[in-house]
Every structure is written in C-alpha cells, then in structure tokens.
C-alpha positions as CSV (number, residue, x, y, z in Angstrom):
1,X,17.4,25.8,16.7
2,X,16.6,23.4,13.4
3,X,19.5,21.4,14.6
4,X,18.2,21.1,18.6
5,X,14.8,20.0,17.1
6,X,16.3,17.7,14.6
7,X,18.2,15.5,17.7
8,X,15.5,16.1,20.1
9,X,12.8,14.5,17.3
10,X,15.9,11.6,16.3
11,X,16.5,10.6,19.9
12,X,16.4,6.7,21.1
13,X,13.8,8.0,24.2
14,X,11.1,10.6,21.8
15,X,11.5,7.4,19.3
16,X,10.0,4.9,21.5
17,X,7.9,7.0,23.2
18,X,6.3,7.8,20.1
19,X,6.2,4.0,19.0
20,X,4.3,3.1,21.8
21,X,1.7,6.3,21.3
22,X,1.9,4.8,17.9
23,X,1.4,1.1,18.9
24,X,-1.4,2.2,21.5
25,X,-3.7,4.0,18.7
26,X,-3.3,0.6,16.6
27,X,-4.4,-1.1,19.5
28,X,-7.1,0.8,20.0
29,X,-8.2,1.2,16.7
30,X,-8.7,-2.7,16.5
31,X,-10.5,-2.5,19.6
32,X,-13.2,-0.2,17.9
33,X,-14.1,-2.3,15.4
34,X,-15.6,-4.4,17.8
35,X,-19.2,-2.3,19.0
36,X,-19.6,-4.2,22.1
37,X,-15.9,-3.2,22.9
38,X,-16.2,0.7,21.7
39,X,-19.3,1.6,23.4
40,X,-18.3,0.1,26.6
41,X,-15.1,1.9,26.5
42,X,-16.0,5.3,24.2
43,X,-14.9,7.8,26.5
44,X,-11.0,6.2,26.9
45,X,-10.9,5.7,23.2
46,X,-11.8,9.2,23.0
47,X,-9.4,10.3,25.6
48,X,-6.8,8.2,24.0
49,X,-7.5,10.0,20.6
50,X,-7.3,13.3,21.8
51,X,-4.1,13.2,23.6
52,X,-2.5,11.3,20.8
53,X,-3.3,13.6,17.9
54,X,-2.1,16.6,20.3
55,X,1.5,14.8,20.6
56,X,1.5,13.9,17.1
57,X,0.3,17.5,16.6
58,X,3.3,19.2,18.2
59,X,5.4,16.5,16.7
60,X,4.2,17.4,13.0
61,X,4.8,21.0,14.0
62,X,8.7,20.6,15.6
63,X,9.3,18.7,12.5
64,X,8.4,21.0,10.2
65,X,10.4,23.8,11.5
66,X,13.4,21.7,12.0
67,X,13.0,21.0,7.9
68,X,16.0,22.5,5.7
69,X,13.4,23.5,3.1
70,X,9.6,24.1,2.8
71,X,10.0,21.2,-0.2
72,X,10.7,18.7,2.3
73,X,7.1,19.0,4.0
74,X,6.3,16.9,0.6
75,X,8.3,13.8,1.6
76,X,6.4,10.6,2.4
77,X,6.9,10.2,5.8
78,X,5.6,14.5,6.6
79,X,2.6,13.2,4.1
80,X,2.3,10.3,6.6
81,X,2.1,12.9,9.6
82,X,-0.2,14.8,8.4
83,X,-2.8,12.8,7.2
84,X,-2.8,10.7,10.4
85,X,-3.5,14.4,11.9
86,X,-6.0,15.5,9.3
87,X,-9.3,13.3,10.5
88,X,-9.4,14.7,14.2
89,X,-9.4,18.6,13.0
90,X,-11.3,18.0,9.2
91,X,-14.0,14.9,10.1
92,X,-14.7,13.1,6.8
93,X,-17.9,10.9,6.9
94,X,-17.4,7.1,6.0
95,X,-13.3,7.8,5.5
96,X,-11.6,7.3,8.5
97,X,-7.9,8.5,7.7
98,X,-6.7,6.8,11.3
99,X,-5.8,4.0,9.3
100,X,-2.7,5.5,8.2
101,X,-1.1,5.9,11.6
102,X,0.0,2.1,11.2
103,X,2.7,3.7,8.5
104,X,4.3,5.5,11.2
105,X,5.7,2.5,12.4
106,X,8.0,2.9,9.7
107,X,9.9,5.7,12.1
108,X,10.9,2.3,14.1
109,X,13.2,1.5,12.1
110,X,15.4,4.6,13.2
111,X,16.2,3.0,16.5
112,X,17.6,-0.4,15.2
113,X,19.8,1.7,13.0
114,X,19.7,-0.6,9.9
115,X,21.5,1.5,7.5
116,X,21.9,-1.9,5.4
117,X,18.0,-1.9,5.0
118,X,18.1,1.8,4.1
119,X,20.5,1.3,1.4
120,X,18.3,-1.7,0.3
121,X,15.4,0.4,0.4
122,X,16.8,3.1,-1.8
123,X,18.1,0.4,-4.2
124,X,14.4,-0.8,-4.8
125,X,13.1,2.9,-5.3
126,X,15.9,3.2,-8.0
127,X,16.1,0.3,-9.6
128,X,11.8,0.1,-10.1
129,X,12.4,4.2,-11.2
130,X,14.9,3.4,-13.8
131,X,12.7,0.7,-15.2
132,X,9.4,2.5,-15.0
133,X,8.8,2.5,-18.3
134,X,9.0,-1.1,-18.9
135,X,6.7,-2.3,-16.3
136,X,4.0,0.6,-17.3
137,X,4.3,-1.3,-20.7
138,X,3.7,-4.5,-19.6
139,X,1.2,-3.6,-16.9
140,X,-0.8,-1.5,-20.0
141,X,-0.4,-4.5,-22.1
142,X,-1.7,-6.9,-18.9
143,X,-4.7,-4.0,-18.5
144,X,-5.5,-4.3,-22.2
145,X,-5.4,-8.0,-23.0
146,X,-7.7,-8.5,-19.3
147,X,-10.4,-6.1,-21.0
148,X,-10.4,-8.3,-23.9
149,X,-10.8,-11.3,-22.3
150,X,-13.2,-10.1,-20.1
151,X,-15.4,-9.0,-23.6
152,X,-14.9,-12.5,-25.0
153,X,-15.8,-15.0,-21.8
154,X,-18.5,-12.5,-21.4
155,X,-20.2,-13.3,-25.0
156,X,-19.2,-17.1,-24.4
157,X,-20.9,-17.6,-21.0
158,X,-23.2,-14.8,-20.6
159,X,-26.1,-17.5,-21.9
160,X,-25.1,-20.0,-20.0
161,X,-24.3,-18.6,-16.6
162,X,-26.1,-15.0,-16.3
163,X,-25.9,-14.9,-12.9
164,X,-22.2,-15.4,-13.0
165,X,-21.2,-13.3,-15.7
166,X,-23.8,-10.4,-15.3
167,X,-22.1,-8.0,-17.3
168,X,-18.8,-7.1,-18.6
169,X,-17.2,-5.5,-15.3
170,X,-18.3,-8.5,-13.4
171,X,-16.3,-10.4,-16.1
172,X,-13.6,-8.6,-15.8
173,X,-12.9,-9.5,-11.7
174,X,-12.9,-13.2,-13.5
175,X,-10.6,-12.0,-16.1
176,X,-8.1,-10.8,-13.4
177,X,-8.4,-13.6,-11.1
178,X,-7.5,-16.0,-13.8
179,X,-4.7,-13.7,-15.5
180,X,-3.0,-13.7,-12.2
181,X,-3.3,-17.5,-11.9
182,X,-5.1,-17.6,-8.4
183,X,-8.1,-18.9,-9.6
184,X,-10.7,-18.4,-6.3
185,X,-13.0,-20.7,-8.1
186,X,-16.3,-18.4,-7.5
187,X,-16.7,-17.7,-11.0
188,X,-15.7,-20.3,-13.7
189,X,-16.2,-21.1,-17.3
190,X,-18.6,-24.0,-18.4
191,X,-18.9,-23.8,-22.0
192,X,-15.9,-25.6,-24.6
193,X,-15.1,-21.9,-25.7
194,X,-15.0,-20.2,-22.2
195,X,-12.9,-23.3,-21.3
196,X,-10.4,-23.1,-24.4
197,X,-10.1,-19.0,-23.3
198,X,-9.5,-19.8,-19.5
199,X,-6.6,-22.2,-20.3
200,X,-5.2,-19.5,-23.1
201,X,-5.7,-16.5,-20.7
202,X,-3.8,-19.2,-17.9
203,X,-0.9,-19.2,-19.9
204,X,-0.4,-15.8,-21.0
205,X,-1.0,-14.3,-17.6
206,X,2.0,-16.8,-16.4
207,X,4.4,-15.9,-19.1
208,X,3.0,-11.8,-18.8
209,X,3.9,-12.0,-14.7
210,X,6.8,-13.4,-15.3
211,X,8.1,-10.3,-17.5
212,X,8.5,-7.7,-14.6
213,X,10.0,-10.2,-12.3
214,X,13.0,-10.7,-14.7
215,X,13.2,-7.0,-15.9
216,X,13.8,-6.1,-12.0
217,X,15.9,-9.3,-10.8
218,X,18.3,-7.8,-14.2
219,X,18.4,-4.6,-12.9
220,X,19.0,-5.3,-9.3
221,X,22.0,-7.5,-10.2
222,X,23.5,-4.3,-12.1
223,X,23.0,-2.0,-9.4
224,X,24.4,-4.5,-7.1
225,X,27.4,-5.4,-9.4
226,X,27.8,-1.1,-9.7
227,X,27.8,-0.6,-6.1
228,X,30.0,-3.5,-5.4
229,X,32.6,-1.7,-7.5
C-alpha cells in the first residue's frame, strides 16, 4: 500500500500536475498584491485557493502514510507541505504562510532527474555540517566586533548627525552595511574619527568575509578529492 502511494506521489504525470497547481498559486499570489487586481477577481482567487489547498491537502495526507517512519513527517520538504496547508485551516492575522508554497517548486526537480545536483546538494549540507563550528565562530566574532563598532561611530557622530545616527540599533544597520562592504550610502560618517573607523571597519569586514569562503572552498575540495577516490 506505502509502496502504490510512494509511485503514484513520484510519477512524471502527479509531478507536473502538481507543478502547475504549484505555479498557478504563485501566479496568483502575485496577482493579489495588486488591489485593483484582487478585488476585481476575489471570488477566482478564492476558488483557486480552495481547490488547491484541498489537492495539496490529500497530497500531504497520501504522503504521510506512504512514510517508512512517523520521524520522517519532520523532513524539510513534509515541513514545506504542511505549512503551505496551515494558513487556510488556522488564519493568522498579518502572517500569510502562502508564501511558502514557492519552496515546493523544489519537488520539480524530481522530473529532470538530476541525481548529479542531488549529490551536489548533499555535499553542501555536509561539508557546511562538518564545519559548523568554524563559521559559528567567525559569524559570533563578525556579530561581536559589528556591536562594537556600532557603540563607537555612535559616540563619534551622534553630535554631528542625530538624525542619522539616532541611537545605537540605528547604528548598528550602518555598522552591518559597511562590515559587508556594500556601502548603500544612506547613512555615512562625517567626522575625522567616524571616517578613520569606517575605513578600519572596511577592512576587517573584507578580511572577516573572506574567512568562511576559504574554510568551505578547503573543505569542498576534500570531500571532492574523498569521493573521487
């Protein structure tokens, strides 16, 4: 029975048919953005809603009796299924969960068979799992010196630009801006010292960002070089 499920759920024709459902509530959702748009149409975007979230309905349902184990109901993609789900049966007001139908589009990938993309897939989840540690380091140490920053340009241009730098959190949108090197331009130093900090805090964030870059490109080659073997 799991089994029958299981092929019925993985074949080419359910696959697209549930790509386009899938493609159709994107559609639509764009669509309802737009006021004009959405009250003209309401009562097809509603009709449209409620026979989608009855076929992804049934769909969550045959999927999770064709699972091995109960466990398996925690996997990203039955997470994904559920929450798209969720809104139409528990309404949340001002959080509109519909947004995360677009991830089902990852199921589309199961038609083009790209097992080479799978294997790449599970080579990033490994390789940024084995090196977790590092990159919670460096993030924590990015998180910490940003804070810092954002305490000193604060105290350096808060008299000079109060409208700018209102208060500390404000600063700190600056701080991250600048450690990141993108540099919007909507908030900038004009004092000597804020200057002198902004071209420090430049060239930190460069050499900081750099760190997880090479920790994974390292660790990728060896997982490559493993599996080559």
């Amino acid at each position: 029975m799991k089994k029958q499920i299981s092929n019925f759920l993985n074949n080419k024709v359910c696959e697209i048919f549930l790509v386009i459902i899938i493609i159709v509530n994107i559609v639509c959702l764009g669509f309802e953005t737009d006021k004009a748009i959405y009250l003209q149409y309401k009562t097809l975007f509603n009709q449209i809603e409620l026979v989608s979230v009855i076929i992804f309905t049934i769909e969550y349902i045959l999927r999770l009796i064709s699972l091995e184990q109960l466990k398996d109901a925690l996997k990203p993609l039955m997470v994904i299924d559920l929450l798209a789900i969720l809104p139409f049966y528990l309404p949340l007001k001002g959080l509109d969960l519909r947004i995360l139908r677009t991830f089902r589009l990852l199921r589309i990938l199961r038609m083009f068979k790209l097992a080479r993309y799978f294997d790449a897939l599970q080579m990033i989840g490994k390789v940024i799992a084995k090196k977790r540690y590092e990159l919670i380091s460096i993030f924590g140490v990015l998180l910490l010196l940003m804070f810092i920053s954002s305490f000193l340009m604060f105290y350096a241009e808060a008299d000079a630009q109060p409208n700018a730098f209102h208060n500390i959190l404000d600063t700190f949108w600056w701080s991250l801006v600048t450690f990141t090197t993108v540099g919007y331009g909507d908030v900038y130093p004009i004092t000597p010292f804020g200057k002198i900090l902004s071209g420090i805090i430049v060239l930190i964030g460069i050499m900081l960002f750099a760190l997880p870059t090479s920790i994974l490109t390292a660790e990728f080659m060896n997982e490559y070089n493993n599996e080559d073997k």
